[in-house]
VEXGU-829061 format. One line per 4 residues: their letters; for each residue x, y, z of C-alpha. Coordinates in pm, 1 decimal, padded with zeros to 6 digits. Example, Ala and Ser with C-alpha at 12.3 -4.5 7.8 and 13.67 -1.06 7.14 Angstrom:
! VEXGU-829061
as> 01230.0,-00450.0,00780.0; 01367.0,-00106.0,00714.0;
This chain:
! VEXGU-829061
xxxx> 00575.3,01530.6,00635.3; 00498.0,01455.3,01005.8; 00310.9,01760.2,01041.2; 00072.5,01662.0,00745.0;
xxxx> 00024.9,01285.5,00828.0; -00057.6,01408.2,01195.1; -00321.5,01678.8,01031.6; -00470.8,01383.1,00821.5;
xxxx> -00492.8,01128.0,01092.1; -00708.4,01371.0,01305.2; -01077.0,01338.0,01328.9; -01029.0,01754.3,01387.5;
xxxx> -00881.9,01858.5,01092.7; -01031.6,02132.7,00872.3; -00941.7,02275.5,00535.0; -00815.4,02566.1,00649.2;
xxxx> -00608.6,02336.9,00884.4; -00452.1,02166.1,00554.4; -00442.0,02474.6,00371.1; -00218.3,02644.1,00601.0;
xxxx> 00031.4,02308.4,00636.6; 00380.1,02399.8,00505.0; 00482.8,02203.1,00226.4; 00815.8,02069.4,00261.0;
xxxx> 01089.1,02128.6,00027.3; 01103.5,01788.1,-00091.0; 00914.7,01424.2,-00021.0; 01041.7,01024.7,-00057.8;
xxxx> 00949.5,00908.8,-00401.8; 00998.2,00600.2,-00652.0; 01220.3,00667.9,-00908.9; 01413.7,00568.3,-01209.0;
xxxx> 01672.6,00746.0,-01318.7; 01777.6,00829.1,-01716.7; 02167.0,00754.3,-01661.9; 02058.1,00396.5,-01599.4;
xxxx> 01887.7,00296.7,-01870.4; 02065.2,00065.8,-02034.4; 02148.2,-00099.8,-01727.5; 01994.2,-00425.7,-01871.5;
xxxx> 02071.4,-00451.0,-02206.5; 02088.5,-00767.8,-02359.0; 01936.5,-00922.3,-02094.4; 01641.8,-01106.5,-02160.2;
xxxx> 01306.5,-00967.4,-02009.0; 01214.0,-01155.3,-01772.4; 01586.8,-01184.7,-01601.3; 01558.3,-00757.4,-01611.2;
xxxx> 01514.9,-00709.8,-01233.3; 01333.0,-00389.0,-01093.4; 01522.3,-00420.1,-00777.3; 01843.5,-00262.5,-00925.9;
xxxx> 01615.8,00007.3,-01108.6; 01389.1,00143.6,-00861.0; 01503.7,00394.9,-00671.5; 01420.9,00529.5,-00364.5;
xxxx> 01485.2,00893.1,-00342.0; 01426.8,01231.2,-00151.3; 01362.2,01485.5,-00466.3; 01189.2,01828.2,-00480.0;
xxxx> 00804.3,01930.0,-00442.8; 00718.4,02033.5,-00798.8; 00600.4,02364.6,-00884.6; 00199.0,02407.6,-00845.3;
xxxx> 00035.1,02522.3,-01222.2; -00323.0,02605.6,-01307.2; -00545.0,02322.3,-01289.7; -00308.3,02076.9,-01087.6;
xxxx> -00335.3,01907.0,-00729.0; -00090.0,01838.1,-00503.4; -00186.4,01527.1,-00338.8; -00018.0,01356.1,00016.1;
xxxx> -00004.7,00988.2,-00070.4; -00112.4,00781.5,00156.8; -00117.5,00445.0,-00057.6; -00056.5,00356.4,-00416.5;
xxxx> -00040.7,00058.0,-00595.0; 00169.6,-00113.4,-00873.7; 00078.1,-00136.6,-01269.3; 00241.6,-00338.7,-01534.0;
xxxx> 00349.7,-00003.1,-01676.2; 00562.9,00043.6,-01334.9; 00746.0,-00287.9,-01431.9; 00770.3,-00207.9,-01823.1;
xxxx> 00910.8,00129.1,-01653.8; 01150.0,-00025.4,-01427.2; 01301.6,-00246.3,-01683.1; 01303.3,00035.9,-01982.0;
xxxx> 01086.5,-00172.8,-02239.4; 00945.9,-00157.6,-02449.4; 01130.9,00171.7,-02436.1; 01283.7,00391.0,-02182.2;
xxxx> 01014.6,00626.8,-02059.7; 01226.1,00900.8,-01991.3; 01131.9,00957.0,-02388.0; 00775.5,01035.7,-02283.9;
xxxx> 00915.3,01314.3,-02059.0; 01150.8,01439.5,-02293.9; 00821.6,01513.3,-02537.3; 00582.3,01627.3,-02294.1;
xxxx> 00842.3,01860.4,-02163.0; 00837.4,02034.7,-02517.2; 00448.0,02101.7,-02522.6; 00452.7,02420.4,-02304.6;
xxxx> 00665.2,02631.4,-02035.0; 00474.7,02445.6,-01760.3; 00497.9,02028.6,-01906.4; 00943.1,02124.4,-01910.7;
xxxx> 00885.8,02071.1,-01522.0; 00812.1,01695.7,-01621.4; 01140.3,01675.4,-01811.5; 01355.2,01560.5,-01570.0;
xxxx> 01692.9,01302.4,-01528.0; 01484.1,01131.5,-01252.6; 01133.6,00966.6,-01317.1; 00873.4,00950.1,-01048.7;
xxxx> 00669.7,00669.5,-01109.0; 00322.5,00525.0,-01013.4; -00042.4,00510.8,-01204.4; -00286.7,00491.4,-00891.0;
xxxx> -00323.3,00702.0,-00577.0; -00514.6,00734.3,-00244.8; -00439.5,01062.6,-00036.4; -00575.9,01366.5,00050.8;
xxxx> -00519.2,01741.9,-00143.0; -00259.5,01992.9,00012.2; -00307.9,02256.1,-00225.1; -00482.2,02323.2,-00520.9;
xxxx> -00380.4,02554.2,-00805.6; -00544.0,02856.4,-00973.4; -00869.9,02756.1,-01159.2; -00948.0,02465.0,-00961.1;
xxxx> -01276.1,02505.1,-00747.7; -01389.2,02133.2,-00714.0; -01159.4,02003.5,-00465.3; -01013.5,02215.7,-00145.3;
xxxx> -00743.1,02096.0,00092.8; -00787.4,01795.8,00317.8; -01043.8,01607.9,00053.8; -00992.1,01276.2,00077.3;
xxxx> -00919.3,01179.3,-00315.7; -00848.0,00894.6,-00574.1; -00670.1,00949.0,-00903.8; -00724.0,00819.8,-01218.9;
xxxx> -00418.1,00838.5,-01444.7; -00519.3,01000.3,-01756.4; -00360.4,01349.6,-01858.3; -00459.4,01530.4,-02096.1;
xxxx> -00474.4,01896.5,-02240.3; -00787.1,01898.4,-02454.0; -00692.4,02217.7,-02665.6; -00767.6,02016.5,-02992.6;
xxxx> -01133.7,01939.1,-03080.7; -01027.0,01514.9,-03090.4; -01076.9,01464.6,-02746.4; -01420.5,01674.9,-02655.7;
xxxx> -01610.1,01339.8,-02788.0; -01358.2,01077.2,-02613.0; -01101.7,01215.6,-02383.2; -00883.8,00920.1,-02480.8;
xxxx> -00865.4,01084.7,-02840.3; -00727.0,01363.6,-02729.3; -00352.2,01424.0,-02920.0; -00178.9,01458.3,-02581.7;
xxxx> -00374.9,01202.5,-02425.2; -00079.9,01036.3,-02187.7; -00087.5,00825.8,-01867.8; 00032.2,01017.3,-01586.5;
xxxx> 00313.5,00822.5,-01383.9; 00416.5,00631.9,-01671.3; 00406.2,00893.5,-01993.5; 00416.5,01199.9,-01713.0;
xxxx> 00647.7,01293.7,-01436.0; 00577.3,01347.3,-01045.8; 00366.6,01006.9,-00976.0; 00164.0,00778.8,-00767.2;
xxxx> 00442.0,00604.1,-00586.5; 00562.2,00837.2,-00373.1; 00470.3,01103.8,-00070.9; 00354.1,01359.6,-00292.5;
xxxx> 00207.2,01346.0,-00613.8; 00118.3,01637.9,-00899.3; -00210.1,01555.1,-01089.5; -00449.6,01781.3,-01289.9;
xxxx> -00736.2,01878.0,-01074.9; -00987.8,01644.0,-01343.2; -00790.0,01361.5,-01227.8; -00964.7,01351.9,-00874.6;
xxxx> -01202.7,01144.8,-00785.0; -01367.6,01136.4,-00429.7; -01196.0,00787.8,-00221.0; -01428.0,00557.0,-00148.7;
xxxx> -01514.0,00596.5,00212.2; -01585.6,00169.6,00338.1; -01222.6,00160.9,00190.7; -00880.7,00174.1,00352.3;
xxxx> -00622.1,00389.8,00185.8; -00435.5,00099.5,00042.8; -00757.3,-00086.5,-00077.6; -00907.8,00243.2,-00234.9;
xxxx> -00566.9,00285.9,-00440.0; -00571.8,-00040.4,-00574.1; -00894.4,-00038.5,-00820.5; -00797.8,00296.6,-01063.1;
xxxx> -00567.7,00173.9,-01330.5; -00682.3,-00131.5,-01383.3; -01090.6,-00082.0,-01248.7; -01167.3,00157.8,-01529.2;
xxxx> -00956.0,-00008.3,-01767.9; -01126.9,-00271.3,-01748.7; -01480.6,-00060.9,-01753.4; -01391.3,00132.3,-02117.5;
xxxx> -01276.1,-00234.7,-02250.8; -01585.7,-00444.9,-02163.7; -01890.2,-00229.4,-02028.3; -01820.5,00141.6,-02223.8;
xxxx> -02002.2,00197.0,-02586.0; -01608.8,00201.0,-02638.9; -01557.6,-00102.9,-02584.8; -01713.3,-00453.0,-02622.2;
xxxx> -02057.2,-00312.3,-02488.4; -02123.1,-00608.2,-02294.1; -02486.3,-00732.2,-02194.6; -02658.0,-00963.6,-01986.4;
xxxx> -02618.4,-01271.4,-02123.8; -02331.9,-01259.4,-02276.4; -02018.4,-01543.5,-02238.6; -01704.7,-01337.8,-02212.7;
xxxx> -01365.8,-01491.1,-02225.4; -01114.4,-01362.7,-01969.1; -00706.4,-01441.1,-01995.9; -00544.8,-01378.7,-01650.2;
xxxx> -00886.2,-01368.1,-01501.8; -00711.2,-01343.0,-01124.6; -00496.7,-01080.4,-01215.7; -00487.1,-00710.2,-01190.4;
xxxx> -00682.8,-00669.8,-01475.8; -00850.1,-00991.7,-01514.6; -01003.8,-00999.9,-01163.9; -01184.6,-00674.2,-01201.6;
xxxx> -01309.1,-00807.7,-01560.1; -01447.6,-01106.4,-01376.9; -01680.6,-00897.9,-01134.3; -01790.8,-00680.3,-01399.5;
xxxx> -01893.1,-00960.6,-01600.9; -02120.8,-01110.0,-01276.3; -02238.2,-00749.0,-01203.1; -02336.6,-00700.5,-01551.6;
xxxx> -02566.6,-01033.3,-01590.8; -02293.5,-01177.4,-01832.6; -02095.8,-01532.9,-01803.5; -01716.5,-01506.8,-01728.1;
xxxx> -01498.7,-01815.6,-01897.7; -01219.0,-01745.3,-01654.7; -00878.9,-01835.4,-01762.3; -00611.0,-01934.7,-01497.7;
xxxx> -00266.5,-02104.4,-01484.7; -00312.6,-02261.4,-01171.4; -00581.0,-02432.4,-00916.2; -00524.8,-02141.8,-00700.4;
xxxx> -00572.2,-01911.5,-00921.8; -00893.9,-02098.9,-01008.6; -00969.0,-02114.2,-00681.7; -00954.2,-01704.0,-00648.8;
xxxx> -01268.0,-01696.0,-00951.4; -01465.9,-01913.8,-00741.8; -01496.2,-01689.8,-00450.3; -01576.4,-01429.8,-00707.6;
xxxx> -01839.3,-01610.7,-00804.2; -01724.7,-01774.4,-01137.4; -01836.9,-02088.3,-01262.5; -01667.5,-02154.5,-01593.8;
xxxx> -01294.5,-02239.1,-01548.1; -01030.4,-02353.0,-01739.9; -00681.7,-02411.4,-01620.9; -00423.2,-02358.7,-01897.6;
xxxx> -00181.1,-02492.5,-01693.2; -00332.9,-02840.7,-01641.7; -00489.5,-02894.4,-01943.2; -00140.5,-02835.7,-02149.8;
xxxx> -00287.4,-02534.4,-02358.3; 00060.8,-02490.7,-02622.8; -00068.5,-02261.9,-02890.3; 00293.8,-02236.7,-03029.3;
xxxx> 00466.7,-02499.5,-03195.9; 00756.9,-02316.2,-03183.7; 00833.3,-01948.5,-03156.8; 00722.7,-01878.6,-03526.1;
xxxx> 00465.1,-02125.2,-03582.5; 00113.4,-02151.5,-03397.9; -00090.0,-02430.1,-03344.6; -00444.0,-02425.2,-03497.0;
xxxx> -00524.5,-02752.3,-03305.1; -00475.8,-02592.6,-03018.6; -00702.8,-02316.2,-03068.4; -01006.4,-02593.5,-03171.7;
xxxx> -00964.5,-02749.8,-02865.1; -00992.2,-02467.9,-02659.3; -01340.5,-02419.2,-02840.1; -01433.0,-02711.9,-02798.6;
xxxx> -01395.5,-02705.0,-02379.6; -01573.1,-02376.2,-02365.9; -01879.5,-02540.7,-02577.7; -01867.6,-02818.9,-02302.5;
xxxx> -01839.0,-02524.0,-02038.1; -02144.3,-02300.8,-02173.1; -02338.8,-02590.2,-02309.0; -02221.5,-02525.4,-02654.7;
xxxx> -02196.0,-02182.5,-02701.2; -01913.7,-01993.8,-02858.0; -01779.9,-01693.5,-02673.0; -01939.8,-01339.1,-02759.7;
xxxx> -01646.8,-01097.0,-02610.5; -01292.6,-01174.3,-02557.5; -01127.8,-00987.0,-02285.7; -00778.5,-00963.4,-02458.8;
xxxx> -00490.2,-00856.2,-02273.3; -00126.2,-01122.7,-02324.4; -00137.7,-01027.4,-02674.7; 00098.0,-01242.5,-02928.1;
xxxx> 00051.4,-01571.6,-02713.6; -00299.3,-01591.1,-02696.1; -00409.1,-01347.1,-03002.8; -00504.0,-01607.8,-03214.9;
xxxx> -00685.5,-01812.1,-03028.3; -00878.4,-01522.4,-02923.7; -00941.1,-01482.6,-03282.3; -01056.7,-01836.8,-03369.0;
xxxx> -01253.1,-01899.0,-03026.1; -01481.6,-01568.1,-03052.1; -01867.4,-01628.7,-03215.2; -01973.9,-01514.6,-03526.7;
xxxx> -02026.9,-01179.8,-03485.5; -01857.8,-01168.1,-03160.5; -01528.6,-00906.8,-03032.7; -01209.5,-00920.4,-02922.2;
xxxx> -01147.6,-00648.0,-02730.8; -00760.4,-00556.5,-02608.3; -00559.5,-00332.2,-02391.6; -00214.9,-00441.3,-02371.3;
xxxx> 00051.2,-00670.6,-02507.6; 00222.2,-00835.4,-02190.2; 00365.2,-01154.4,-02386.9; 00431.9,-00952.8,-02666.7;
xxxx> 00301.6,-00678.7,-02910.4; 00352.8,-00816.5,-03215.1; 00001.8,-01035.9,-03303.8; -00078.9,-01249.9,-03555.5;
xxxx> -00382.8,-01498.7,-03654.1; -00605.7,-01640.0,-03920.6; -00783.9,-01373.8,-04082.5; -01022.9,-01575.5,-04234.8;
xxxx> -01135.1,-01658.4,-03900.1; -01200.9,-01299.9,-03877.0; -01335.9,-01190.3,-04198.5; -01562.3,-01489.9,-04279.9;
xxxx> -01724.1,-01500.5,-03963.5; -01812.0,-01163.3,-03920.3; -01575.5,-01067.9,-03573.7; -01461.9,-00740.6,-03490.2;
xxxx> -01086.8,-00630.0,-03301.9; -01151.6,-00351.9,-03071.9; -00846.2,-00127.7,-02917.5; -00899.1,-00006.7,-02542.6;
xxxx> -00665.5,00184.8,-02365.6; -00762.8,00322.2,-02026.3; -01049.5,00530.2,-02017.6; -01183.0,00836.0,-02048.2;
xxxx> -01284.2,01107.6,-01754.2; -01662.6,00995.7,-01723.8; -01583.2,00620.5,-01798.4; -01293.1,00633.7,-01506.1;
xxxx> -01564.1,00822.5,-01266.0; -01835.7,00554.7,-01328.7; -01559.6,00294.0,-01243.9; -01476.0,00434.9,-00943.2;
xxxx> -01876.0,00512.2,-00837.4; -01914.0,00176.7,-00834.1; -01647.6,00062.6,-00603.4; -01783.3,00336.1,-00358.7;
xxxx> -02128.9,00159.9,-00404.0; -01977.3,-00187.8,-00290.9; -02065.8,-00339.2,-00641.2; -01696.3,-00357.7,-00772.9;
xxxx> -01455.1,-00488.7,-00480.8; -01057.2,-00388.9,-00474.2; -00869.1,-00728.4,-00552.2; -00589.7,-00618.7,-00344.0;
xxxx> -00389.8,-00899.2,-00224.4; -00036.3,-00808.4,-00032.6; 00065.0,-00474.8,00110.4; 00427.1,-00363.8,00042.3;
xxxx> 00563.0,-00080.4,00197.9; 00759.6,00220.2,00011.2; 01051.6,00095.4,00068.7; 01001.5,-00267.1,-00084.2;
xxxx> 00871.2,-00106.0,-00425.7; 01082.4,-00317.9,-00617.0; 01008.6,-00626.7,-00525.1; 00668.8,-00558.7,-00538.2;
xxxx> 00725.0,-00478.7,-00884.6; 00976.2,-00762.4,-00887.8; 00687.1,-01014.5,-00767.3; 00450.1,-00907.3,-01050.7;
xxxx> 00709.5,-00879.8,-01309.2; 00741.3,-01274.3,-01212.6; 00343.2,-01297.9,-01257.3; 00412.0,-01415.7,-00854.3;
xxxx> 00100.1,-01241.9,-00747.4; -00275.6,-01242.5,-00689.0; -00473.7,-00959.7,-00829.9; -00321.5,-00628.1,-00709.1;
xxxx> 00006.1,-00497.6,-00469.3; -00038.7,-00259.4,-00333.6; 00244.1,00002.4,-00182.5; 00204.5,00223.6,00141.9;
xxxx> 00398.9,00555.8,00124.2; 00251.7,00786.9,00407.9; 00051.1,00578.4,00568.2; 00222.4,00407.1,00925.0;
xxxx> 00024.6,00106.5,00845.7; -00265.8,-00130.2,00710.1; -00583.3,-00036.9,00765.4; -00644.7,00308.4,00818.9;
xxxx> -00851.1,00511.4,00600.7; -01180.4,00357.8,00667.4; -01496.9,00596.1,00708.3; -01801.5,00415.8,00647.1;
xxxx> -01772.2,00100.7,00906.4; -02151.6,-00009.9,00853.3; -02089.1,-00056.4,00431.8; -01772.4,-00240.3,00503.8;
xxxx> -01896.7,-00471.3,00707.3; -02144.2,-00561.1,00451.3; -01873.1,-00632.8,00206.4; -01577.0,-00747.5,00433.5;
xxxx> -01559.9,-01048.3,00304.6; -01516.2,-00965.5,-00105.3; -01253.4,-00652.3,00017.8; -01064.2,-00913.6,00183.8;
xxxx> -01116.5,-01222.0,-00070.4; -00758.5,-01196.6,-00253.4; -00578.9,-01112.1,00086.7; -00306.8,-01393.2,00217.5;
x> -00412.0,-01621.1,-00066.9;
C-alpha cells in the first residue's frame, strides 16, 4: 500500500508506472460482519450504535472480472445507507449479498460473512479488467454507486429500471470505505480536479441523488421560477438540493431545526427559512394521529415567505413525519418528489388533498449513468460545491457514522482511507481559488 500511495503522490507517475504496481494481497476496509447482526435487537433505533458494528479489518483484494475497476481509495464519505447498514435496519444487508451472489459465477464473490461498506469514492485506478478501454491505471476517478447488469431490455431507457439495479456498497460487496474498492468500469467518473480527494468524494451519493429527484425529466423537472420546499435543507441531501435550486433560477423554502443550521442556507444563498425547531412545528398529536392544524400553518408561513404562493415541488426525504404535510402544503398541480424514508417508511396523508387538487407523488432513487455524470460535470465546473463539513479518518468510521446517525452533523463527513492527510488532491489551483470560499462554507461550522 506504501508503494501505491508513494506512486500516486508523485507528480512523475505514469500509467505504465501504476500498471506495473503489485497489488497487495489484502487492504484495510470498513466492515460489518453477518455473525453480528442481531447484535441490537430490541434496541430502539436511535440507541443502535455503529461504534460496536463497524469494523475495521484487513480482508482480501477481490478477484478482477470483465468490466470492473479496482480503485486505491484515497477518500470516501458516509451515506445514511452506511448507518442503516451499521445498525442492520431496516434489514440486515448481508441479504442483498446473499441474492446478488446467486445471479452469476462472478456476483458469488460478493457473497461474503464480512460486508465492505461505503457508497462514494475518490482514488485513482490500479487495474482495469478485460473489456474496459475508458479508464487506464493511475486516472484519477470518482464513483457513482449504481450497479447494474443491463441484460434485460428495462433498464436501456432508465438505468435505474434495470431488474438488478442495486447500490454498490450498500446492496453490493467490496465498497467505498476502505483502501481498495471493486466497481464496474461505468461507475467511473473523472475527479474533479479544483477538488481535494476528500471534498471530491463527498458530492456522489447524495449530488446526483439529488439531480434525478429535482432537475431530471425523472424527477420533479424543476424550472426557473419555481418555489421548492426542502426538509433537512443543510444536510447531506438537503444542502445539495438547496444549490441546485439557486443554480436552476428556482426559490428554495429551506427547512432547518436550528439557527445554525439556518445560518448554513444563508451562506448558500437562501432566503426563505423556516426553523422547525423554533416555531414548534408538531405534526403528530401522538404517534397515530397527525395534526392537520399543523400542516395549515405551515402553509400559511410559506405564503408569508413567497408573498403568497404555495409551493410547486417538495423535496421529500424524512418520510412518515413530514409526508403529510408535504402533501397538504404542495400547489395545485404541484409534486412531491421522494427518495428515502429516514423517520420512517410507512406514510400516510389526506388524499383528498391529493386527488382534488390535482398533485402528483414522484419516487426517486439515485440516478441513472447519464443523470449521475451530469451531477458530477457540474461540480467539476464549480457550479455545484461539495458540502463537506468534518474530515474523519479510517479509523474513526464509526463515529462518523455515529455523529450522523445522531443527525450531529452539517452537510457531509467525510472519511480519509489512503490519504496521510487533508488537503491533497488538488490540481486546478486557479478554479479553486475562485470558489474557495463555497468548498469551504460547511467546514468547522
Amino acid at each position: 500500500m506504501k508503494d501505491i500511495l508513494d506512486a500516486i503522490q508523485s507528480p512523475d507517475s505514469t500509467p505504465a508506472d501504476f500498471a506495473a504496481l503489485p497489488l497487495p494481497e489484502s487492504y484495510r476496509a470498513i466492515t460489518v460482519h453477518k455473525d453480528e447482526t442481531e447484535m441490537f435487537a430490541g434496541l430502539a433505533t436511535r440507541d443502535k450504535d455503529p461504534r460496536k458494528s463497524l469494523h475495521l479489518d484487513e480482508v482480501p483484494v477481490p478477484e478482477l472480472g470483465p468490466g470492473e475497476a479496482l480503485v486505491a481509495v484515497m477518500a470516501s464519505s458516509v451515506n445514511y445507507n452506511s448507518v442503516w447498514t451499521s445498525i442492520f435496519e431496516p434489514l440486515s444487508t448481508f441479504g442483498f449479498l446473499e441474492r446478488y451472489g446467486r445471479v452469476s459465477d462472478l456476483t458469488r464473490r460478493h457473497d461474503l460473512p464480512y460486508h465492505v461498506i461505503g457508497s462514494d469514492l475518490a482514488g485513482v485506478v490500479l487495474r482495469t479488467g478485460p473489456g474496459v478501454n475508458a479508464w487506464r491505471p493511475g486516472d484519477e476517478v470518482v464513483a457513482h454507486c449504481l450497479s447494474v447488469e443491463l441484460e434485460s431490455s428495462d433498464g436501456h431507457n432508465d438505468t435505474m429500471l434495470d431488474p438488478e439495479q442495486r447500490i454498490w456498497g450498500f446492496e453490493t460487496n467490496f465498497g467505498g470505505l476502505a483502501e481498495i474498492a471493486l466497481v464496474k468500469s461505468n461507475q467511473l467518473m473523472p475527479k474533479p480536479t479544483h477538488l481535494s480527494w476528500e471534498e471530491a468524494a463527498a458530492p456522489g451519493l447524495v449530488n446526483s441523488t439529488a439531480y434525478r429527484q429535482l432537475v431530471s425529466r425523472n424527477g420533479a423537472r424543476m424550472k426557473q421560477g419555481d418555489n421548492v420546499l426542502i426538509w433537512g435543507a443543510s444536510g447531506g441531501l438537503g444542502s445539495y438540493a438547496t444549490q441546485f435550486a439557486l443554480a436552476g433560477g428556482a426559490t428554495p423554502i429551506c427547512v432547518v431545526s436550528s439557527e445554525r443550521k439556518a445560518e448554513i442556507c444563508r451562506r448558500m444563498g437562501a432566503e426563505l427559512i423556516i426553523d422547525r425547531s423554533a416555531e414548534e412545528y408538531r405534526f403528530w398529536k401522538d404517534e397515530h394521529t397527525q395534526d392537520p392544524r399543523e400542516w395549515k400553518r405551515l402553509g400559511k408561513r410559506i405564503r408569508e415567505l413567497t408573498g403568497g404562493e404555495d409551493v410547486d415541488i417538495v423535496f421529500e426525504h424524512p418520510g412518515r413525519e413530514t409526508f403529510g404535510a408535504s402533501v397538504y402544503v404542495t400547489r395545485k398541480g404541484g409534486t412531491i418528489v421522494t427518495c428515502a424514508s429516514t423517520s420512517g417508511y410507512d406514510h400516510s396523508y389526506d388524499n383528498r388533498y391529493l386527488w382534488m387538487s390535482l398533485k402528483r407523488i414522484v419516487g426517486s432513487h439515485f440516478a441513472n449513468y447519464r443523470e449521475a455524470w451530469e451531477a458530477n460535470r457540474l461540480v467539476a465546473k464549480g457550479k455545484i460545491h461539495p458540502t463537506l463539513s468534518r474530515v474523519y479518518s479510517l479509523e474513526e468510521t464509526g463515529q462518523a457514522a455515529h455523529d450522523v446517525h445522531r443527525n450531529a452533523h452539517q452537510g457531509k463527513v467525510g472519511v480519509l482511507c489512503l490519504a496521510p492527510e487533508e488537503g491533497l488532491g488538488v490540481r486546478d489551483h486557479e478554479l479553486r481559488a475562485r470558489h474557495a470560499d463555497a468548498i469551504n462554507r460547511f467546514r468547522n461550522v
